[in-house]
LOBAVEX-736567 format. One record per residue (C-alpha): residue number from 1; residue in one letter; x, y, z. Coordinates in Angstrom, 2 decimals, decimal comma. Layout:
LOBAVEX-736567
ATOM   nr  rest       px       py       pz
ATOM  NUM     A        X        Y        Z
...
//
This chain:
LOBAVEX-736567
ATOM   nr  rest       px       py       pz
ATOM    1     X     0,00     0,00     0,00
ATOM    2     X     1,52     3,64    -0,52
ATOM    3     X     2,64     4,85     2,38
ATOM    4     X     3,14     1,83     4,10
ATOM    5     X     6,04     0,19     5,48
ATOM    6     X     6,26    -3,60     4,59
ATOM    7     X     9,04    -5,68     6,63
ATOM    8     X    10,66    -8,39     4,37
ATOM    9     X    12,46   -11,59     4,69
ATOM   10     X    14,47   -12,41     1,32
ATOM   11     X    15,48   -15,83     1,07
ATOM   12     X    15,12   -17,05    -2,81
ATOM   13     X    18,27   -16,79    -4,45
ATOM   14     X    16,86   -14,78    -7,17
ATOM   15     X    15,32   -12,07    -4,55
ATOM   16     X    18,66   -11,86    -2,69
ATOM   17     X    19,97   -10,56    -5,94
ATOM   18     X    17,30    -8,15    -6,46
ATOM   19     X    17,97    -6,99    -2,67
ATOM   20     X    21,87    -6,95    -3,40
ATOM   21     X    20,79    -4,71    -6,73
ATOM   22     X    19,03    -2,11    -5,13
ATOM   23     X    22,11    -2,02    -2,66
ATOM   24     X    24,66    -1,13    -5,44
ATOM   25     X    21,88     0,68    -7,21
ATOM   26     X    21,64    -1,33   -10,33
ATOM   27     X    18,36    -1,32    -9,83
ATOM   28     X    17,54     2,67    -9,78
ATOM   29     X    15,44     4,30    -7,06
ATOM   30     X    16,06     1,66    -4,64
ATOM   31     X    12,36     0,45    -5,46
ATOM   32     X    11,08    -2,79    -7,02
ATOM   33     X     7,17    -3,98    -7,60
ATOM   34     X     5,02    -5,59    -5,34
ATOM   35     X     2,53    -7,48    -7,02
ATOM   36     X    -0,16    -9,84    -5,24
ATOM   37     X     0,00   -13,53    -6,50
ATOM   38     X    -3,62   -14,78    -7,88
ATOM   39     X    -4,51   -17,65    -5,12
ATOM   40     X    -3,79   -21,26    -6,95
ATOM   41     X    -1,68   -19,22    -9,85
ATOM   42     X     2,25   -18,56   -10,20
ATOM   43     X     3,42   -16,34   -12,25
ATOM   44     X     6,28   -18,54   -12,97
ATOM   45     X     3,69   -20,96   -14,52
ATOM   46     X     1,05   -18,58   -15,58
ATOM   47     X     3,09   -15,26   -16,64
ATOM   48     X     0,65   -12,49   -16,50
ATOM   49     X    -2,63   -14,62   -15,00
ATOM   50     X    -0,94   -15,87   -11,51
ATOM   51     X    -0,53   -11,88   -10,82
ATOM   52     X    -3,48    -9,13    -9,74
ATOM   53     X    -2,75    -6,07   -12,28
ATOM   54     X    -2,18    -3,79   -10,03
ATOM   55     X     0,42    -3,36    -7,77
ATOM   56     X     2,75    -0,98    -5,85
ATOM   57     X     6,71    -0,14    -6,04
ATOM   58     X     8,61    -0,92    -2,62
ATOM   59     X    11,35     1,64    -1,64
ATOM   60     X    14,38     0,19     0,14
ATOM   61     X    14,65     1,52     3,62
ATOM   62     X    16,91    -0,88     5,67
ATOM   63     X    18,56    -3,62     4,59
ATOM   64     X    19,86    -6,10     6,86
ATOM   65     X    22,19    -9,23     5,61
ATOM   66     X    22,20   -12,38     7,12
ATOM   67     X    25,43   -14,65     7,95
ATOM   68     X    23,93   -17,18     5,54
ATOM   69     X    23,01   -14,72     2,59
ATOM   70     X    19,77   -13,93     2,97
ATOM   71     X    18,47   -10,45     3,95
ATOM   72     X    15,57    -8,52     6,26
ATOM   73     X    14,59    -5,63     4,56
ATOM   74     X    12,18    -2,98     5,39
ATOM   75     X    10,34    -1,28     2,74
ATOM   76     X     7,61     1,19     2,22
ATOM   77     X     4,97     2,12    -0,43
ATOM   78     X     5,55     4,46    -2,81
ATOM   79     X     3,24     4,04    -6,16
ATOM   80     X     0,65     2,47    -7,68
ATOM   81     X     0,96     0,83   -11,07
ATOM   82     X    -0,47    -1,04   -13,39
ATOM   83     X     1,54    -4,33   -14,38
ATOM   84     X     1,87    -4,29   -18,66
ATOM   85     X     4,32    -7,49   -19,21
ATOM   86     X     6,80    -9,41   -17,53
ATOM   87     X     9,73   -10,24   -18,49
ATOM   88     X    11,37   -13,20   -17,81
ATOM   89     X    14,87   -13,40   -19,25
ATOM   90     X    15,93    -9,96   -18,41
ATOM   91     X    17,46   -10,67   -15,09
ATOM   92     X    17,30   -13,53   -12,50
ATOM   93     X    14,24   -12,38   -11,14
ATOM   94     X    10,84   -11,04   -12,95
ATOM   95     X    11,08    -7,98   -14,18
ATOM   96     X     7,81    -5,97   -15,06
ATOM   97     X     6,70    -3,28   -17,34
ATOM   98     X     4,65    -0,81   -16,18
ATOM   99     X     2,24     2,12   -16,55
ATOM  100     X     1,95     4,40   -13,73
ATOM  101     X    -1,87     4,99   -12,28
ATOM  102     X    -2,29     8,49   -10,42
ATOM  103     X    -5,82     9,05    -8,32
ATOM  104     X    -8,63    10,97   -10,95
ATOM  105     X    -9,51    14,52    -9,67
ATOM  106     X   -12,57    14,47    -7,49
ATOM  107     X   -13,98    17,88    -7,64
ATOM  108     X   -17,27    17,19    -6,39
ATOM  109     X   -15,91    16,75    -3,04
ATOM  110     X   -15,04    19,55    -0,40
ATOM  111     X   -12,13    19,17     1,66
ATOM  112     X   -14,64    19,46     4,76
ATOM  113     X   -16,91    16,19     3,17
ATOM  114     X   -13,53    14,90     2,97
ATOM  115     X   -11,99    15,59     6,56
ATOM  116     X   -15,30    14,39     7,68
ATOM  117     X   -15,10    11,21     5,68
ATOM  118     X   -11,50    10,01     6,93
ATOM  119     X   -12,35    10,83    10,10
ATOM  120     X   -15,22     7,94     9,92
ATOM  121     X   -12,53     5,62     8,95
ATOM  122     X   -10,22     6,63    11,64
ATOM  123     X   -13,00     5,62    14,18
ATOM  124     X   -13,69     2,33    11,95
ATOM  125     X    -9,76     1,74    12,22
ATOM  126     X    -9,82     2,11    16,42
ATOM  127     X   -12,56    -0,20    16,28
ATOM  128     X   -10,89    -2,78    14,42
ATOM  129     X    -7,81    -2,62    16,20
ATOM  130     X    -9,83    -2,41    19,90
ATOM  131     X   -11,25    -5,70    19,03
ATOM  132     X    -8,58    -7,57    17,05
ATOM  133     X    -5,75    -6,40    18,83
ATOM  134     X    -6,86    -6,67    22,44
ATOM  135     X    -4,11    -6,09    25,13
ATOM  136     X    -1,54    -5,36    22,49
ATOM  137     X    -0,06    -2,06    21,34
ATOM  138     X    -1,53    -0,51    18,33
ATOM  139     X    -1,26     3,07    16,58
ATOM  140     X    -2,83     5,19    15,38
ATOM  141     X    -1,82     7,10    11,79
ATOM  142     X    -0,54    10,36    12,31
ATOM  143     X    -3,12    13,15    12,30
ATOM  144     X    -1,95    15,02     9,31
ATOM  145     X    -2,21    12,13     6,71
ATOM  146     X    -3,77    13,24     3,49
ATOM  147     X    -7,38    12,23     2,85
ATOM  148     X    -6,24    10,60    -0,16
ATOM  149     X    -3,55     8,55     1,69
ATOM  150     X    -5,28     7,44     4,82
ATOM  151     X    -7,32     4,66     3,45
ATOM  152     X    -3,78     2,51     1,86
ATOM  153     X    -2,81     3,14     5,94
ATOM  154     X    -5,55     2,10     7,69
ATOM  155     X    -5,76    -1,04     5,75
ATOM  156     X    -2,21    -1,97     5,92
ATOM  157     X    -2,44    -1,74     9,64
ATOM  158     X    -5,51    -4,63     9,51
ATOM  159     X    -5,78    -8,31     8,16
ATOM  160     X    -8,39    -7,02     5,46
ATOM  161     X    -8,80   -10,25     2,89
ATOM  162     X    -6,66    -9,99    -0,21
ATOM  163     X    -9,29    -9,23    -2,51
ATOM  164     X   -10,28    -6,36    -0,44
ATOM  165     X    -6,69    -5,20    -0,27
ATOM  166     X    -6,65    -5,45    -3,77
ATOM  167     X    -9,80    -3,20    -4,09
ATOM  168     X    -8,34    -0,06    -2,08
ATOM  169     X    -5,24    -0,62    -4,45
ATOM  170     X    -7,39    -0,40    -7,80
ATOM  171     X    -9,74     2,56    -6,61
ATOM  172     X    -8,58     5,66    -7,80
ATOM  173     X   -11,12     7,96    -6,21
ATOM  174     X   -10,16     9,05    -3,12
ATOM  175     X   -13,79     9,81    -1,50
ATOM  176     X   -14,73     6,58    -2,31
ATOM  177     X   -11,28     5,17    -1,19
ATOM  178     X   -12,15     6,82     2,14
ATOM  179     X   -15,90     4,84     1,93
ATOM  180     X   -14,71     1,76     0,51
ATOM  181     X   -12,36     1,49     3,79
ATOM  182     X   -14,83     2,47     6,41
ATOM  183     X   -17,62    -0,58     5,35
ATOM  184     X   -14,79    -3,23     5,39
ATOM  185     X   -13,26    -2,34     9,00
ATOM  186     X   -16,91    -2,03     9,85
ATOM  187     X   -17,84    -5,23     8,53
ATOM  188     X   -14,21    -6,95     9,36
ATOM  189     X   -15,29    -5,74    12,93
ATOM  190     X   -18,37    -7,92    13,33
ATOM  191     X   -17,05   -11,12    12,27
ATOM  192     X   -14,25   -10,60    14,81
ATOM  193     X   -16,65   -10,01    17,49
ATOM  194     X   -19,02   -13,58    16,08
ATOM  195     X   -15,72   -15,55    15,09
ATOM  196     X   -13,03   -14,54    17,01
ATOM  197     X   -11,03   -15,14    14,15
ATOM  198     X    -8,65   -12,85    11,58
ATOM  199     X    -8,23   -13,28     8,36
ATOM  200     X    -5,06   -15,21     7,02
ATOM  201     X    -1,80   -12,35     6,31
ATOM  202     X    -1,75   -12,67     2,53
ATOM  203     X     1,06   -13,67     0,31
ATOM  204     X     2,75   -11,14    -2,24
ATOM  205     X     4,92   -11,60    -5,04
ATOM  206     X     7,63    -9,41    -5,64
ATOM  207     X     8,79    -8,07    -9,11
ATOM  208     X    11,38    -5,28   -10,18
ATOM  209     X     9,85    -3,09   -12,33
ATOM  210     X    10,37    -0,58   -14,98
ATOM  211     X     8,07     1,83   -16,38
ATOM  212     X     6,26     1,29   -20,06
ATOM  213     X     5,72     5,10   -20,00
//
């Protein structure tokens, strides 16, 4: 999710080279793609179809490196594309290309409909994290987020389902961004309080990328 920070633990031998390339900087930007895998699909198998089509680059924060090669890696969301082909003999690992997908302008909406709108999913977001998180140490995201930004926060702070992951990640409208992540904390909120239960944390599938555009 933009914005986010995403801990990583790189143990393939093809994504310890992709860490050791943003290191040196032959991969540019220190950022790769993070791509979510299509459940029962690999995109080593299925090229295009085992991925979603939309995913997010990954900046390089911290990298840590292990005694026996492999790496922990801290990362955070920067921006949203949209995957256009993969390429599969360009390096050891996939390489992507891309076109970039902005937010559309929204000017039906005030900023006070939309101060008033994030702050609904703030209290959503307590909620959720009240119930699923009880006795452990939570926070919240820092009050001068952008509207536009919040929602990609507030869900990467909760075990939403992939697909609705997937949804915030595709919506380009910010009000209804805002919306969209209000009903699914809401909702997510009730089944923890019948099930007492969290959803799975969901798999991703990482992918250098490089822009179409």
């Amino acid at each position: 999710m933009p914005g986010a920070s995403l801990p990583l633990h790189i143990f393939e031998p093809r994504y310890r080279q992709l860490t050791i390339d943003l290191v040196t900087g032959a991969v540019p930007d220190r950022q790769f793609g993070v791509v979510a895998l299509r459940e029962g699909f690999s995109p080593d198998q299925d090229g295009l179809g085992g991925l979603h089509a939309v995913g997010c680059t990954a900046e390089l924060r911290e990298a840590q490196r292990l005694p026996d090669g492999r790496f922990d890696i801290i990362t955070r969301g920067v921006r949203r594309f949209r995957l256009v082909d993969l390429h599969v003999d360009t390096a050891p690992y996939l390489v992507g290309s891309v076109s970039w997908l902005p937010d559309t302008e929204d000017d039906e909406t005030s900023v006070h409909h939309l101060a008033f709108l994030a702050g609904t999913a703030r209290a959503a977001h307590r909620r959720y994290c009240s119930t699923a998180w009880q006795g452990e140490e939570w926070d919240e995201p820092a009050k001068d987020i952008p509207p536009a930004v919040l929602p990609h926060l507030l869900a990467a702070d909760c075990l939403l389902p992939i697909v609705c992951r997937q949804k915030l990640l595709e919506q380009t409208c910010a009000t209804e961004r805002l919306r969209m992540v209000r009903r699914m904390l809401i909702r997510e909120t009730a089944l923890l309080g019948e099930l007492n239960a969290v959803p799975a944390p969901i798999t991703s599938y990482a992918v250098e990328r490089s822009s179409s555009n």
